[in-house]
TORRO-791603 format. One line per 2 residues: number of its first residue (from 1); their letters; for each residue x, y, z of N, C-alpha, C, O, CB. Coordinates in steps of 0.001 Angstrom, whole numbers, plus 500000, padded with zeros to 6 digits. Each point is the difference from the previous one (the first is absolute). Glycine has a CB too. Layout:
BEGIN
NUM = A = X Y Z X Y Z X Y Z X Y Z X Y Z | ...
***
This chain:
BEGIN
1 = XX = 354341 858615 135936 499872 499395 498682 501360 499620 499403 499907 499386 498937 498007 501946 500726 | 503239 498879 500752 501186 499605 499870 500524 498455 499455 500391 499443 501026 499466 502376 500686
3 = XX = 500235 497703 497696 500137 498888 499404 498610 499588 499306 499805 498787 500074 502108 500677 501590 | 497475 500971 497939 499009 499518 499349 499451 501035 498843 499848 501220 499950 499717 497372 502215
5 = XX = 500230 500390 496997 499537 500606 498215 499108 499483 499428 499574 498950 500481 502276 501418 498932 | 497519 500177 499328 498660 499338 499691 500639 499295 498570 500747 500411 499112 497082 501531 502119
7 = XX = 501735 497266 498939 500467 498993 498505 499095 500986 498581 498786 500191 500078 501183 496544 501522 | 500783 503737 497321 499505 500337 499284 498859 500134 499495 499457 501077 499756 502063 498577 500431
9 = XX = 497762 498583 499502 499074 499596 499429 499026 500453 501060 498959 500403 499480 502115 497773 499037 | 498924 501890 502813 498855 500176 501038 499677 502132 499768 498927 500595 500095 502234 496570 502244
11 = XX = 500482 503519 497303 499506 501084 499874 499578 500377 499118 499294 501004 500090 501605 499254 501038 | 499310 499160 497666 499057 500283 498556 498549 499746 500722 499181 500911 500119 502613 498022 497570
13 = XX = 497971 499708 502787 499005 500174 500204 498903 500759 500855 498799 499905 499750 502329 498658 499376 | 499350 502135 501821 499733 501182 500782 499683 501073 499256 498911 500562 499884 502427 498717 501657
15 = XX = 500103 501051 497773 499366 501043 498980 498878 500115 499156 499217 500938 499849 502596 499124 500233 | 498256 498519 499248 498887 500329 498980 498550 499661 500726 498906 500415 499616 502757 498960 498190
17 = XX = 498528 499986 503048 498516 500164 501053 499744 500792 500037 499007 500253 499319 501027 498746 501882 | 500735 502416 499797 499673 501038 500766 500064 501029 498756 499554 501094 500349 501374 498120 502237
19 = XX = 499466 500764 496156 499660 500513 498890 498775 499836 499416 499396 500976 499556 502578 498891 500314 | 497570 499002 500071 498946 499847 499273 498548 500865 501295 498961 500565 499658 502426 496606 498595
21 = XX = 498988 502661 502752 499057 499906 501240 500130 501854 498973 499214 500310 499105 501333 497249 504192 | 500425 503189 497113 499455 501345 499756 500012 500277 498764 499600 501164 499981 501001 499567 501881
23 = XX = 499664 498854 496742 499247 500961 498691 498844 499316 500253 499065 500759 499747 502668 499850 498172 | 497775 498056 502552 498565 500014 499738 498977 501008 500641 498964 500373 499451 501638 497391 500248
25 = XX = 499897 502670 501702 499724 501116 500930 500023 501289 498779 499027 500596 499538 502274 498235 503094 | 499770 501305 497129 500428 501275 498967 498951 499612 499022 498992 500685 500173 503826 499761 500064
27 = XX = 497058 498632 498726 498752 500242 499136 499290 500083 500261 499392 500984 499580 500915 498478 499486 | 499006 499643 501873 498497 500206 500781 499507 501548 499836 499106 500435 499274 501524 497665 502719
29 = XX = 500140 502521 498812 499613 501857 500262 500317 500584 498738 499195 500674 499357 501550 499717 503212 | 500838 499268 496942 499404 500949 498712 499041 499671 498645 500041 500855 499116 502095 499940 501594
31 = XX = 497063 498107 499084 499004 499926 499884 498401 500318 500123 499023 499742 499298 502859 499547 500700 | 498343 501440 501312 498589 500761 500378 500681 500601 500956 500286 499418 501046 497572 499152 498492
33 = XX = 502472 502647 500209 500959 500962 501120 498817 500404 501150 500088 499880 501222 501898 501460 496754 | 496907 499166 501243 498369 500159 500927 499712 499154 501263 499809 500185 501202 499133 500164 496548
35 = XX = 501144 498304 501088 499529 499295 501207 501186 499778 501351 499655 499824 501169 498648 498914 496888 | 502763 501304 501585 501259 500092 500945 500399 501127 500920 500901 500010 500838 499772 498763 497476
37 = XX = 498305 502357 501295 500069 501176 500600 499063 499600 501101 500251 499654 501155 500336 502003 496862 | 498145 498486 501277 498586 498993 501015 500420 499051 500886 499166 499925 500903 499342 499987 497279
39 = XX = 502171 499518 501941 500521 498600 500641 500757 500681 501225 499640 499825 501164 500745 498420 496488 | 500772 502605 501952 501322 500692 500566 498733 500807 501602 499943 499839 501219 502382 500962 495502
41 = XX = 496754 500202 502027 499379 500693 501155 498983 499074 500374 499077 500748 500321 501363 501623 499013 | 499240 496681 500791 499275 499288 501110 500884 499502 501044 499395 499210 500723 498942 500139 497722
43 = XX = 502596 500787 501816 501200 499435 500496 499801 501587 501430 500442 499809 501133 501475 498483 495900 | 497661 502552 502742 499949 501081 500923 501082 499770 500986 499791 499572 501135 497769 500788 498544
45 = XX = 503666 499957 499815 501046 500209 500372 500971 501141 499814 501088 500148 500557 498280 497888 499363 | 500185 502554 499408 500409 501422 499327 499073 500931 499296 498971 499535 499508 502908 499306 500203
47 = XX = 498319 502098 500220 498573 501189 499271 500177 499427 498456 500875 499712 499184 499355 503206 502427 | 497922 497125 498601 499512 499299 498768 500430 500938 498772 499515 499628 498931 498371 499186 502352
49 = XX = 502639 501921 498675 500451 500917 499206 501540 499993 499219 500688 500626 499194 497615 500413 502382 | 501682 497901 499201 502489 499214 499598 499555 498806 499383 500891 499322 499488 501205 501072 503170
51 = XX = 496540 499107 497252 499735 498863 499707 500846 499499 498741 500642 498977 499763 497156 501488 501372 | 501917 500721 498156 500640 499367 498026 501245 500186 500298 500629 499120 499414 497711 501776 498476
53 = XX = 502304 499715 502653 500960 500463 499909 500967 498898 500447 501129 499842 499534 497865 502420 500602 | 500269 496779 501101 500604 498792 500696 499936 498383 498784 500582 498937 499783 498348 502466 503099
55 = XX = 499890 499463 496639 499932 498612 499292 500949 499799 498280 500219 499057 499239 496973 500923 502232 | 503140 501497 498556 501154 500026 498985 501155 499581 500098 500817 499411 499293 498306 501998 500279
57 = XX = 500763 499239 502029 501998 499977 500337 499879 497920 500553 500857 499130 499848 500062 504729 501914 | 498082 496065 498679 499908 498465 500119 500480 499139 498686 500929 499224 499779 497044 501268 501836
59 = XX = 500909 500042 497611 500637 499110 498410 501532 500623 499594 500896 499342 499471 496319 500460 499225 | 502838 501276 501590 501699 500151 499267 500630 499007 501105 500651 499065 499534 499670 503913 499387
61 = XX = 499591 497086 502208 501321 499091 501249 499934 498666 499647 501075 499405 499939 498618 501911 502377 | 498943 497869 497352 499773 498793 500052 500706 499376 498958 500541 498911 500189 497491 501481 500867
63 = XX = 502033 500393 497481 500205 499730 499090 501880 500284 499527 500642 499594 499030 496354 500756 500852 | 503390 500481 501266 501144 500324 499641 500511 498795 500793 500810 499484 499230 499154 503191 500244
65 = XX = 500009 496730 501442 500124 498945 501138 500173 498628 498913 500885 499149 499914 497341 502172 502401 | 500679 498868 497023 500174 498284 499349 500832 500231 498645 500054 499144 499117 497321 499704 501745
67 = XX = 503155 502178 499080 500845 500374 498532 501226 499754 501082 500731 499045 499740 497834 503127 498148 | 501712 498546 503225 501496 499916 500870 500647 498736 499857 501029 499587 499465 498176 501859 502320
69 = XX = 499494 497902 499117 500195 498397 499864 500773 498685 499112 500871 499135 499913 497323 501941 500804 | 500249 499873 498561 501124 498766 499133 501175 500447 498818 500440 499187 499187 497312 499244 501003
71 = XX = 502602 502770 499859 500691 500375 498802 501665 499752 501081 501025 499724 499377 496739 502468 498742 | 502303 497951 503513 500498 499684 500979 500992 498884 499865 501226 500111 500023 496868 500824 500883
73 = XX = 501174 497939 498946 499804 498703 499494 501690 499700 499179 500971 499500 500568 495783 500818 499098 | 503210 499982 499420 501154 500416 498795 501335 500473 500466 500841 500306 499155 497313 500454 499448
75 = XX = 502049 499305 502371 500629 500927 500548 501220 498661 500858 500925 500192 500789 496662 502322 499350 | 502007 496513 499412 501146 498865 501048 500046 500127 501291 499220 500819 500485 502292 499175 498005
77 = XX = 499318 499316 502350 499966 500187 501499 501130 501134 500091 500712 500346 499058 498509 497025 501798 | 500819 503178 500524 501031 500879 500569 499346 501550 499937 498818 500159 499695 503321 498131 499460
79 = XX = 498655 502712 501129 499312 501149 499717 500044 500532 498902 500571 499182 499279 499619 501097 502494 | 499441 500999 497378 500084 499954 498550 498444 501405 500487 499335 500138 501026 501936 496381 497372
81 = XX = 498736 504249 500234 499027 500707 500010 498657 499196 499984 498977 500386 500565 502541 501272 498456 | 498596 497246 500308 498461 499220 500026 499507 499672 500916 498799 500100 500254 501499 499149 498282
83 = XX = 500828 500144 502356 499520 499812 501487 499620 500847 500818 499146 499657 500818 501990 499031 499046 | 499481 502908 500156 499321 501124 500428 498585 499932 499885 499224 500172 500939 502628 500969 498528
85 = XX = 497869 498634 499501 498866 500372 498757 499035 498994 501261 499397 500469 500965 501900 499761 495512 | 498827 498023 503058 499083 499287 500546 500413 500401 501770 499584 499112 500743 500122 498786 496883
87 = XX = 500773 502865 502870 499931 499878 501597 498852 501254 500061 499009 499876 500719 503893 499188 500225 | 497291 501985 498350 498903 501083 500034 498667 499420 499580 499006 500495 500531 502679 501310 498922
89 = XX = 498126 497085 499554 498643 499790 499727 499696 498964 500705 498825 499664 499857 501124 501208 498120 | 500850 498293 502952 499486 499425 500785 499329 500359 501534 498960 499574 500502 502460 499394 497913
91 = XX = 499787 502164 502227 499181 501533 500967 498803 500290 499748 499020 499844 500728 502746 501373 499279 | 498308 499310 498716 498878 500610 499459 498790 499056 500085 499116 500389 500764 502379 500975 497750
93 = XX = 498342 497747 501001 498955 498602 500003 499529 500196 501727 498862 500272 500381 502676 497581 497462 | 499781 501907 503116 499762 500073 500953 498843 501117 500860 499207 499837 500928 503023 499008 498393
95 = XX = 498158 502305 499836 499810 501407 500674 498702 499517 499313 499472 499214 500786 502794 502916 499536 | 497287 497944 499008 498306 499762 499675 499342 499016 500250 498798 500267 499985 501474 500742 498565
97 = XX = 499918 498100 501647 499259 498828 500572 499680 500541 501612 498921 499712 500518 502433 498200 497777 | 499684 502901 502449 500009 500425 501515 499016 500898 499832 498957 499874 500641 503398 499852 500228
99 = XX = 497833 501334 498227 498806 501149 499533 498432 499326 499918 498976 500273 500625 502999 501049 497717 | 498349 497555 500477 498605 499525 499931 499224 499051 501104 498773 499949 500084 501973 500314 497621
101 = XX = 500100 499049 503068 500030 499703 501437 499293 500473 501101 499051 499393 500497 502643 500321 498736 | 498818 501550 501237 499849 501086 500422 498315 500556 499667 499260 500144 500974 503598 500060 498761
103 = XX = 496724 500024 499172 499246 500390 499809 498716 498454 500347 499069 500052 500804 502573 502257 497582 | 498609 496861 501011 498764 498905 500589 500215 499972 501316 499112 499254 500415 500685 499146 497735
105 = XX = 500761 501912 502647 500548 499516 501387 498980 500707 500542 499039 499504 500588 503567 500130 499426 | 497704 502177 499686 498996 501112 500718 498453 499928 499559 499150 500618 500643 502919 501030 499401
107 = XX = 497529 497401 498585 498875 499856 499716 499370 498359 501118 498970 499873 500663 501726 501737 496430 | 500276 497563 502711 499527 499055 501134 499813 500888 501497 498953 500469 500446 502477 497337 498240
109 = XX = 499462 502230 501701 499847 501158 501089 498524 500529 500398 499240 499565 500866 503014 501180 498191 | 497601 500175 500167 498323 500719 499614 499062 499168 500180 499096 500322 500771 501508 500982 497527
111 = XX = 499358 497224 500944 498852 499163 500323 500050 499851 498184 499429 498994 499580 498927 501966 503277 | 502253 499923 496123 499274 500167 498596 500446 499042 499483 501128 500267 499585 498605 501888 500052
113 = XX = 499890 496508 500087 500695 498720 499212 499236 499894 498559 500341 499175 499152 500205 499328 503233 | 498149 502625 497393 499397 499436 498680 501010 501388 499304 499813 501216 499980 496991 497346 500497
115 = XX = 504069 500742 499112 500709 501298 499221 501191 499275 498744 500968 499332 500363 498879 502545 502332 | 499878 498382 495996 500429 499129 498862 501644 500698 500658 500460 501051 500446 497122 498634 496885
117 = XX = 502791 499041 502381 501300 500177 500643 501069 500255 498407 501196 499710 499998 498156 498391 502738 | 500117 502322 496356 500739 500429 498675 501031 498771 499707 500979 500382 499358 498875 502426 501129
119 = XX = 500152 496083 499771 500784 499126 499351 499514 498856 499086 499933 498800 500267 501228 501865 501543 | 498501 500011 496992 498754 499231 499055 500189 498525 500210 501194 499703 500003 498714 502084 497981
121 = XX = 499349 497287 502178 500178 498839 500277 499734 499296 498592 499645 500792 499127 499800 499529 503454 | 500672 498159 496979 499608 499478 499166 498490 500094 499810 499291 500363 500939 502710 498506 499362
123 = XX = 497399 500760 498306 498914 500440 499178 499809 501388 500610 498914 500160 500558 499941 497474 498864 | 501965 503368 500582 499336 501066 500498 499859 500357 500969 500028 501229 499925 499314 498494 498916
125 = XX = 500450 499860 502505 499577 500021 501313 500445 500516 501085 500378 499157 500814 499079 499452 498393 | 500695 503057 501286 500783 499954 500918 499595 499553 501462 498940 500573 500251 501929 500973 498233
127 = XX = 499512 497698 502552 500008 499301 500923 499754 501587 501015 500664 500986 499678 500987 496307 499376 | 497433 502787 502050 499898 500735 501116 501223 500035 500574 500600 498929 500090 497234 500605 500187
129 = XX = 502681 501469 500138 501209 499816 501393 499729 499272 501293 498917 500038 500585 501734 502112 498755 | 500472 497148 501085 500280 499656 501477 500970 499457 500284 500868 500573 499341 497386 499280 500956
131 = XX = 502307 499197 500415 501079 499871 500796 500725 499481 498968 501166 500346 499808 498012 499394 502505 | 500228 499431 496973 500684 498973 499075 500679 501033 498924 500801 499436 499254 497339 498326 501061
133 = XX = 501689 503698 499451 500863 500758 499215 501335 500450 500632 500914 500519 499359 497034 500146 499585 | 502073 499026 502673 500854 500493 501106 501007 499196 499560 501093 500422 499621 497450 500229 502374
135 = XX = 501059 497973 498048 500809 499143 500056 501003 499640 498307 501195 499862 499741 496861 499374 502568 | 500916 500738 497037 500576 499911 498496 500665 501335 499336 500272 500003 498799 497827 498250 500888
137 = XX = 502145 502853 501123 500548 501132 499838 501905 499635 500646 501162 500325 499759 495822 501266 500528 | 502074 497400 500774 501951 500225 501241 500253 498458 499032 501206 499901 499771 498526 501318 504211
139 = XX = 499637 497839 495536 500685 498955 498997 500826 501150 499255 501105 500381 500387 496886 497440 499229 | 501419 502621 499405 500697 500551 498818 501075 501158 500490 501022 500256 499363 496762 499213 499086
141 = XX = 501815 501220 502832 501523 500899 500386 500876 499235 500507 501138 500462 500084 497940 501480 500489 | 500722 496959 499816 500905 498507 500628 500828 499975 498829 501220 499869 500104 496990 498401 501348
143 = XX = 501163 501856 497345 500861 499225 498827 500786 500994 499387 501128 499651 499651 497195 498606 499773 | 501274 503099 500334 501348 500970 499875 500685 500493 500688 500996 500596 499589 498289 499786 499279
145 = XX = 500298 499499 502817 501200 499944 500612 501017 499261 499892 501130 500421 500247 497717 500246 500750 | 500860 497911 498551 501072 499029 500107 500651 500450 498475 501090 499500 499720 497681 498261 502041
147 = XX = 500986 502595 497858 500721 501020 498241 501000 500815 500838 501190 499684 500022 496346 501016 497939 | 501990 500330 502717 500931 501065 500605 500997 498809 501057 501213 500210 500036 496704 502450 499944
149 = XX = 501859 496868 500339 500428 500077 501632 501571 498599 499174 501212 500134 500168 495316 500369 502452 | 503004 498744 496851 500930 498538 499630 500604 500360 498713 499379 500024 498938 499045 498024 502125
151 = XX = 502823 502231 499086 500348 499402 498164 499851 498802 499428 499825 498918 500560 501683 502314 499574 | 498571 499011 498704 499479 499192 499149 501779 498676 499428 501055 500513 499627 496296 502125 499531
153 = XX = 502515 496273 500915 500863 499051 500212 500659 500480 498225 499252 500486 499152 499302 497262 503097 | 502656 502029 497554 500775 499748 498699 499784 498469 498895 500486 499765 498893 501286 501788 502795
155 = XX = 497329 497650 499155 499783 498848 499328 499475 500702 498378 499373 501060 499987 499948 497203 502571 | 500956 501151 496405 499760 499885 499015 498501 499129 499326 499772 498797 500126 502855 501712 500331
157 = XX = 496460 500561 498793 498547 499049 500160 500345 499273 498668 500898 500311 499218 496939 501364 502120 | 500963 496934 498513 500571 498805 499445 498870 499719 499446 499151 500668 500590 502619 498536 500829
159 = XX = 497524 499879 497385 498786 500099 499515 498778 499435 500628 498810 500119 499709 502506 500017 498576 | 499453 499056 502890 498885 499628 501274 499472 500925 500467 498799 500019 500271 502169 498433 500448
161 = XX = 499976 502676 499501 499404 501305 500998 499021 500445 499385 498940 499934 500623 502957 500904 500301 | 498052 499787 497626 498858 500444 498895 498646 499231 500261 498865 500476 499989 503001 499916 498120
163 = XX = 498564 498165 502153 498529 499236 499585 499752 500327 501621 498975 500665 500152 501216 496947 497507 | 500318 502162 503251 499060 500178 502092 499672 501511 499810 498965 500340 500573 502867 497936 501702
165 = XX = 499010 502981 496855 499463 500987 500119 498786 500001 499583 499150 500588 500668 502656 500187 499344 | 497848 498567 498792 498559 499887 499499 499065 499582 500847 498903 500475 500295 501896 499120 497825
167 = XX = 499774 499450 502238 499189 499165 501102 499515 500647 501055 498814 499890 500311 502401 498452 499232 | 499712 502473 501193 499727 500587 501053 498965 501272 499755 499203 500464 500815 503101 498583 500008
169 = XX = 497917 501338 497953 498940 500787 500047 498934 500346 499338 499417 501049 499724 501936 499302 501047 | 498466 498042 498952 498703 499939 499868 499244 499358 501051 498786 500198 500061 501730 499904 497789
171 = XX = 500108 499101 503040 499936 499803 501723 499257 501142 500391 498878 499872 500489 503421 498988 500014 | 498435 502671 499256 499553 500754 501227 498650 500820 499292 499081 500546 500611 503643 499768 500797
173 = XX = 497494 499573 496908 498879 500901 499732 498792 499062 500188 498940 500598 500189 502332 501046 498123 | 498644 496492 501672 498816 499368 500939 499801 500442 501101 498799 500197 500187 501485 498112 499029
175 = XX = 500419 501975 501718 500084 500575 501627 499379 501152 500074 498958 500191 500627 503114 498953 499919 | 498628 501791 498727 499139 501085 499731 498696 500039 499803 499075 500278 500763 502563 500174 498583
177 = XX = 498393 499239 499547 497927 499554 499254 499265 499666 500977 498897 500470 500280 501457 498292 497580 | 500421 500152 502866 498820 499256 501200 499431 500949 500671 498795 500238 500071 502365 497814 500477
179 = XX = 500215 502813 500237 499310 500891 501423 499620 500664 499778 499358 500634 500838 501502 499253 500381 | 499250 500694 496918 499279 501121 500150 498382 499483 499421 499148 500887 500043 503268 500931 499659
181 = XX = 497240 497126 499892 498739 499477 499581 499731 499955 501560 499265 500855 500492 500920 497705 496916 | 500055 501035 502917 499592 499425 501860 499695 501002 500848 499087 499794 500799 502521 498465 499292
183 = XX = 499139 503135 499918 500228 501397 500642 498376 500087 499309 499092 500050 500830 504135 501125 499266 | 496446 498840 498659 499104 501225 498905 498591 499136 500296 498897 500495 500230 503106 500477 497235
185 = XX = 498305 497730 502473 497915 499038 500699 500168 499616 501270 499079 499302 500425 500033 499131 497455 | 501825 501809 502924 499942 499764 501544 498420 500940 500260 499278 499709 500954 504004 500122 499771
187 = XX = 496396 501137 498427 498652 500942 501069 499037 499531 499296 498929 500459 500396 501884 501952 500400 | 499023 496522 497893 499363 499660 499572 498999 499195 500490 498772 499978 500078 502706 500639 498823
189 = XX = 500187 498248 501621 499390 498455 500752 499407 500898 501373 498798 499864 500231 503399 497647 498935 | 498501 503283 501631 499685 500006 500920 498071 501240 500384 499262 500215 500962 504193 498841 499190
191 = XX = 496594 501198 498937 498448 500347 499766 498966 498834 499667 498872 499934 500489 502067 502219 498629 | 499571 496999 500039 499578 498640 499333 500061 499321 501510 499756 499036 499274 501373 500890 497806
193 = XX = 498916 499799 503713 500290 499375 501218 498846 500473 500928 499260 499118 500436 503357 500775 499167 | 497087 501710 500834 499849 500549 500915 498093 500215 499584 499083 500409 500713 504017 500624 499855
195 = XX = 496910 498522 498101 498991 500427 499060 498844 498626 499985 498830 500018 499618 503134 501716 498775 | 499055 496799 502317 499504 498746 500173 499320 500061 501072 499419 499000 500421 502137 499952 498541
***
């Protein structure tokens, strides 16, 4: 990675992606800790008995992750305590997405795909697990690795950068919406199909 850096404006925008991706995670659960417990132990990956306990320490990590992030952010290029700060909450992002990974992996594995995969989808909806969480798990650890791994360039941001940051992310929260509308009636259509 030696000669190469991420232009500012692209790591704001990382951040506040992969920020927004986990307090919404983080509110979701602490909103109905129950149902996040319920969710955690259908996951039969650990004794149903750590369940709350996972789904606490889940909402404290998720939520401390998108505070790292972007408070990180502030912090200019080079090293500096902030940058400490955003390299741990970008690990961290990492380390749970692999965790939560991990766990659909051994449920695909099993055969168990009807299993709310706890990532509330739009109107409500959480989408079943399967591969497509595999993959949109290694997108988003793709993107805080490149946080850890590249510094961030000394260019100076400019009022263009403000308006593509907007832009961009409202780009990804369409992207988002889609797959996860698409992930949540994929078993819809495909009952609607099988049902013809």
């Amino acid at each position: 990675m030696m000669g190469l850096s991420v232009d500012p404006m692209i790591a704001w925008l990382l951040r506040l992606a992969l920020a927004g991706v986990f307090i919404q995670a983080a509110v979701h659960k602490a909103r109905d800790l129950d149902a996040a417990t319920q969710i955690i132990a259908d996951y039969k990956v650990t004794p149903v008995e750590w369940a709350h306990f996972h789904a606490v320490a889940a909402t404290l990590a998720e939520a401390a992750v998108a505070v790292g992030l972007v408070v990180s952010g502030f912090g200019g290029p080079g090293p500096g305590a902030l940058a400490t700060v955003g390299s741990l909450a970008a690990l961290g992002a990492i380390a749970l997405l692999v965790l939560y990974s991990a766990g659909i992996g051994v449920n695909l594995a099993r055969g168990r795909r009807d299993i709310d995969c706890g990532c509330l989808g739009p109107a409500g909806k959480s989408p079943r697990i399967g591969p497509w969480l595999l993959v949109r798990n290694g997108v988003l650890a793709s993107c805080a690795g490149a946080l850890v791994l590249m510094p961030v360039s000394s260019r100076p941001l400019y009022w263009i950068d403000f308006l593509s940051l907007a832009g961009g992310l409202l780009a990804l929260t369409l992207v988002w919406v889609a797959v996860h509308v698409m992930a949540a009636t994929a078993p819809l259509v495909r009952s609607r199909e099988t049902s013809t």
